[in-house]
N, C-alpha and C positions, 0 to 999 in steps of 0.2 A: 504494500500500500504506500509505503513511504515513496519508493520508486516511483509509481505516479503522477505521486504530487510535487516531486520535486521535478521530475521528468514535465510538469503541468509549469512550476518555477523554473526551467531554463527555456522553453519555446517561445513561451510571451515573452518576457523580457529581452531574448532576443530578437525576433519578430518587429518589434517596437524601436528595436536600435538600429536595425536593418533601415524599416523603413523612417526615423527619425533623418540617419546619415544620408538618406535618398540612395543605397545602395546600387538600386539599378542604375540611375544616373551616373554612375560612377565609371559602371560598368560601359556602359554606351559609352562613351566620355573615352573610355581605353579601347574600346573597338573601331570610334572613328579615329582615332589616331592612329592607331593600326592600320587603317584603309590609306591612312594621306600617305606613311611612309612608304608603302606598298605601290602608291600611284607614284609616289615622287621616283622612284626607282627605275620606275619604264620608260619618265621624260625621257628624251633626246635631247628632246631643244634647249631645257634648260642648260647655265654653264655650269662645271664643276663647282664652283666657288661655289654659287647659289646653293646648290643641290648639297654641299657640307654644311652650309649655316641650318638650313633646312633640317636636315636631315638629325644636325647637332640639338636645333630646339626641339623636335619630336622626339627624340632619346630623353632627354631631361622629362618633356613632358610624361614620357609613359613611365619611367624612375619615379618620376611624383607619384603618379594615380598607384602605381605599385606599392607604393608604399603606405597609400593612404588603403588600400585591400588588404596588405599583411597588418596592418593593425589594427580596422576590425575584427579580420582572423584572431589577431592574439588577444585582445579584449575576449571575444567569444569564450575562447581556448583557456583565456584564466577564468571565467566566470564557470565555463563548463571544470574544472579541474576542482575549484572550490564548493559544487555541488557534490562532486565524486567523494573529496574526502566526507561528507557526511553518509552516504552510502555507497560503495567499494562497488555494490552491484548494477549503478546507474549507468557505467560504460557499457555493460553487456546488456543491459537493455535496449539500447540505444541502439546498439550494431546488429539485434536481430530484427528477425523480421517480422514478432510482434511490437517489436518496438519503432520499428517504421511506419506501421500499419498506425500506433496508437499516436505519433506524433502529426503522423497526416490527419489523420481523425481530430484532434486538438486544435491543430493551425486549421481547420476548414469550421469548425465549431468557433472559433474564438473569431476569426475573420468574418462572420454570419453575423455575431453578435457585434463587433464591432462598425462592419457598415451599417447595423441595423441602430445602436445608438447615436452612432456621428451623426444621423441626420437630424436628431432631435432637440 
């Protein structure tokens, strides 16, 4: 039981910091930057010079967003660790497959209720 409820205490709370930090946005954000260094590669016409400033501020940018992803990761990953030491058995719930099952189930339950209050 205890597993549940704490497994009920790490979903929301990250859920909520996901979408707080705009997660996806983040995500998009590093995929179109991905696309530009990817086109900038096939110019021709561009000259070399251009094509390394280029090429130098797209690297920096996706090091930033990189970075700004592993540290959500590792906020997740200490919150998730400090959950664990109160029960040792909350990893392996977690990685089977009724605990996938009951975390989908949670995030679709809590996301129902959630758009169903925001409008009020």
């Amino acid at each position: 039981m205890i597993n549940h409820l704490l497994l009920i205490c790490l979903i929301i709370p990250s859920y909520e910091l996901i979408k707080f930090i705009d997660f996806k946005k983040i995500l998009n954000h590093y995929l179109i930057t991905i696309k530009k260094l990817i086109k900038l590669f096939k110019y021709k016409t561009v000259s070399d010079f251009r094509k390394e400033k280029l090429i130098f501020h797209c690297s920096k940018l996706l090091i930033f967003i990189s970075f700004k992803i592993l540290f959500i990761f590792f906020i997740l990953l200490i919150y998730f660790y400090l959950l664990n030491l109160i029960s040792e058995s909350l990893s392996n719930l977690l990685i089977s497959f009724l605990g996938f099952i009951e975390t989908t189930f949670i995030l679709i339950i809590y996301y129902i209720f959630r758009k169903k209050y925001e409008k009020l």
